[in-house]
N, C-alpha and C positions, 0 to 999 in steps of 0.2 A: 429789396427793391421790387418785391413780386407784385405789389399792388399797383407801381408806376409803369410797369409793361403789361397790368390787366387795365387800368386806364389809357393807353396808347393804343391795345387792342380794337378798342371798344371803340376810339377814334375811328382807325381804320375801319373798322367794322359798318362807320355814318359814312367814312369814304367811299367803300367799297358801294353801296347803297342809295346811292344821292338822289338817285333818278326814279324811286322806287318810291313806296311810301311810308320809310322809314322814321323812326321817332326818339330819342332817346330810351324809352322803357324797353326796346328790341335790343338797341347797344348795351344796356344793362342785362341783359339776359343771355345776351352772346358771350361773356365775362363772365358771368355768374353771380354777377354783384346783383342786390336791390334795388331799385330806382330810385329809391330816397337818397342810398348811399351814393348812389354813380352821378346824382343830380347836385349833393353838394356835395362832391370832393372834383367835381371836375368845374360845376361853379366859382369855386373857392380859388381853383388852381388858375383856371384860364380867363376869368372875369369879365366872364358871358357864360348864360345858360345856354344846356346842350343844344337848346331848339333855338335859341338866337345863330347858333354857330351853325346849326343845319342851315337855316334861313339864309344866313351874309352867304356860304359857300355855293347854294345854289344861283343866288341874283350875282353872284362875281363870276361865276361860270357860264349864266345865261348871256352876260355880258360881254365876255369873249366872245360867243358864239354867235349872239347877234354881228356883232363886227367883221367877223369874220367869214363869216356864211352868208344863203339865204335864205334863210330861217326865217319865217314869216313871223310876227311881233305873237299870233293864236297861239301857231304852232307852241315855242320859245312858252308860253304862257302855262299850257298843257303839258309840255316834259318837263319841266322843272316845279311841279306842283300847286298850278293856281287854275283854278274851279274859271277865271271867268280873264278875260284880257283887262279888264278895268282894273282889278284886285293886283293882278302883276303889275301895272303899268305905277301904280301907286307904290308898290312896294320896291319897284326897282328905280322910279324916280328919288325916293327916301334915299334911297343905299346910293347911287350912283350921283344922282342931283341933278340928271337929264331925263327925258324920255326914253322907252326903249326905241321908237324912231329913229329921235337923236341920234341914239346910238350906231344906227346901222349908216349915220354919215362918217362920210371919208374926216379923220382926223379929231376924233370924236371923241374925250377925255372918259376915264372909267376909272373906277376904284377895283384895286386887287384887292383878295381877300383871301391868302393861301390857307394850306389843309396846317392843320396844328400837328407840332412834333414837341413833346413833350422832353424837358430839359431840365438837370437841375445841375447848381453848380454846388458843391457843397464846402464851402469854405467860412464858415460860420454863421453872422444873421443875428437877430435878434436874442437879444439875451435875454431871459426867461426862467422864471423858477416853474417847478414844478415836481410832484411826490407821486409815484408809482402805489397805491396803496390794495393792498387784498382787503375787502367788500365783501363781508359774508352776504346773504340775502336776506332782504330788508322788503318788508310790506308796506305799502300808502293805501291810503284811503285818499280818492283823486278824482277832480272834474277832469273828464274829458272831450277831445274832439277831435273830428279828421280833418287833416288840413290836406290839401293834394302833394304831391310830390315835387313837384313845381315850385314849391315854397322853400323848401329846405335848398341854406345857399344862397336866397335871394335877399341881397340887404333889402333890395328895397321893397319886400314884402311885409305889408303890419298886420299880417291876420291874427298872427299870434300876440302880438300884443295887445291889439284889440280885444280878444280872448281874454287877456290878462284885467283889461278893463273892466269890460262886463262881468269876471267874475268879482269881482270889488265891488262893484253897484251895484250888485242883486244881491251883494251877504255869502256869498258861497265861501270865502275864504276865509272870513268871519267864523261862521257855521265851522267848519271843519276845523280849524285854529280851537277853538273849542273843544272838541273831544280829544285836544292832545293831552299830554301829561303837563304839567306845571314845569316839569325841567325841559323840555323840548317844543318849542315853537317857532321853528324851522319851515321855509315852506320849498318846496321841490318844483322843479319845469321838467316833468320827466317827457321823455321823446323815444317813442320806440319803432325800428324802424319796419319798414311798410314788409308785407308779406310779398315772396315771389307775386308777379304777374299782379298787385294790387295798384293803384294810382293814387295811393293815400297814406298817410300815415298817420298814428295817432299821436297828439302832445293832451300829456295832462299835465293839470296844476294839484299840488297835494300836498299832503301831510305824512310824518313816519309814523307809525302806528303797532302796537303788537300784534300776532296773530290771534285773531279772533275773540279781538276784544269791542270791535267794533260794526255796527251794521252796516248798510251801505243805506245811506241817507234814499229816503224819498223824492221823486223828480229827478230834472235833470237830467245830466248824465254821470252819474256817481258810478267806481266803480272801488274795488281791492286791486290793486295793480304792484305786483310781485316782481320783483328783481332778481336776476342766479347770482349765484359767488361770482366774483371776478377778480382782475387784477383790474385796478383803473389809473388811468393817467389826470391827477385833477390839479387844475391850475386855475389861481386865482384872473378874473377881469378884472382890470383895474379901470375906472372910468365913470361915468356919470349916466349910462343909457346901456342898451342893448349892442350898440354897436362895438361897445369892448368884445360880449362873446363871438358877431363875427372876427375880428381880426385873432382871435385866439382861435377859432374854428382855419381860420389862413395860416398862422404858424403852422398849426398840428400838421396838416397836409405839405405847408411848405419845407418843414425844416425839423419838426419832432420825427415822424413817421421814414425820410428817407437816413434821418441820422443814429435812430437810435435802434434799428431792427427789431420796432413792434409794428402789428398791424392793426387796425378796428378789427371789432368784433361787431357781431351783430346781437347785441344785445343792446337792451334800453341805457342809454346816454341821460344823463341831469345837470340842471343846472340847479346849484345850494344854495338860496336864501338863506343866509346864518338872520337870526332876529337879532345878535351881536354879535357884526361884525365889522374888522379894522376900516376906517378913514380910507376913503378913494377904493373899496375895494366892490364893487357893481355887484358879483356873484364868484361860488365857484364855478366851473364846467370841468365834470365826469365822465370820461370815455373810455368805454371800458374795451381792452387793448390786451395782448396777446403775443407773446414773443414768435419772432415767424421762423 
């Protein structure tokens, strides 16, 4: 359960901070995690992004405090971090569905929005196969790119699919499919997470490849992208799109990880395009995992 009291820390950590000008990438760094990893395992868990929940927590507290005090609508605008009273006044009409005016009348309806206390009940859940397997290390030859940290977690982010597109339309997948061997054409979503203190991480799309049997294509962003030995936890999505790997991404966190006493690792994570693979089956997803 050490990863579920470094995510609670890290909570309080935006608690402790509200008034300041705090971000997720600082709660990731007060815990020691990544920001890619602290931005989709607390996405996944709480279902809002870390800076959505910064956001609701400060306009429910300027809320109180309008009502309660006499806190000038600027003031109110200024401690709770907004550059201008216009910008507040929009953001806390969204959230609330009044003005902050409104608000400082007598009898004047407001949305709470308490601090998150992280819970799990563990009495079973979704039933779910899945194989622990040791991963010697494995070379691709890979388009890559950085997507921001902010994306990992986010269903409803398409950059990376997007990505997936354009490498389709422009041949790159093609291309690399090509230099594989005749018995493997497989293709990879590898995802490796962001360096301390980075705002980015990289996703490539790729191929398995020997070592040093092949060059690294011209243009682009081509690169050799090397995996360590691991243990991995790989489980099939079943489903027809992407959104099977989020809810496999929500199991891990909600119900593999506090049941089964492994943690993530921070090493590169995949998703396995088998070229034949069983009916309903979308991808595998790879995470590679660590007995705590």
């Amino acid at each position: 359960m050490e990863w579920i009291r470094q995510l609670q820390d890290a909570v309080d950590y935006m608690e402790a901070h509200l008034l300041e000008n705090v971000n997720y990438e600082d709660a990731a760094r007060s815990v020691f995690l990544s920001a890619y990893s602290f931005h989709r395992s607390f996405s996944m868990l709480a279902g809002l992004t870390p800076a959505e929940y910064i956001r609701r927590r400060r306009l429910s507290l300027a809320g109180c405090e309008l009502q309660d005090t006499d806190i000038t609508v600027l003031d109110a605008a200024l401690k709770y971090g907004y550059e201008t009273p216009e910008s507040f006044s929009k953001a806390f009409s969204r959230f609330h569905g009044i003005t902050p005016k409104q608000a400082k009348q007598s009898g004047a309806s407001l949305r709470l929005f308490s601090p998150l206390v992280l819970k799990f009940t563990l009495e079973g859940g979704t039933a779910m196969d899945y194989r622990i397997v040791k991963q010697e290390r494995q070379t691709f030859l890979a388009r890559k790119k950085a997507f921001p940290c902010s994306a990992a977690g986010s269903g409803d982010d398409r950059s990376i699919p997007a990505f997936w597109d354009e490498c389709r339309k422009d041949g790159s997948i093609d291309m690399m499919l090509s230099l594989c061997s005749a018995r493997e054409r497989d293709l990879y979503g590898l995802c490796s997470p962001a360096e301390p203190g980075a705002d980015t991480f990289v996703y490539g799309i790729g191929v398995r490849i020997e070592d040093g049997r092949t060059e690294i294509p011209a243009g682009q962003e081509f690169c050799i992208w090397q995996t360590e030995e691991s243990a991995y936890a790989a489980v099939k999505c079943r489903g027809e799109d992407g959104k099977s790997i989020d809810r496999i991404w929500e199991w891990f966190y909600r119900e593999f990880l506090p049941q089964t006493g492994y943690r993530q690792t921070e090493l590169t994570d995949f998703e396995l395009y088998r070229e034949k693979t069983e009916p309903g089956v979308f991808c595998e997803l790879w995470i590679p995992v660590k007995k705590a």
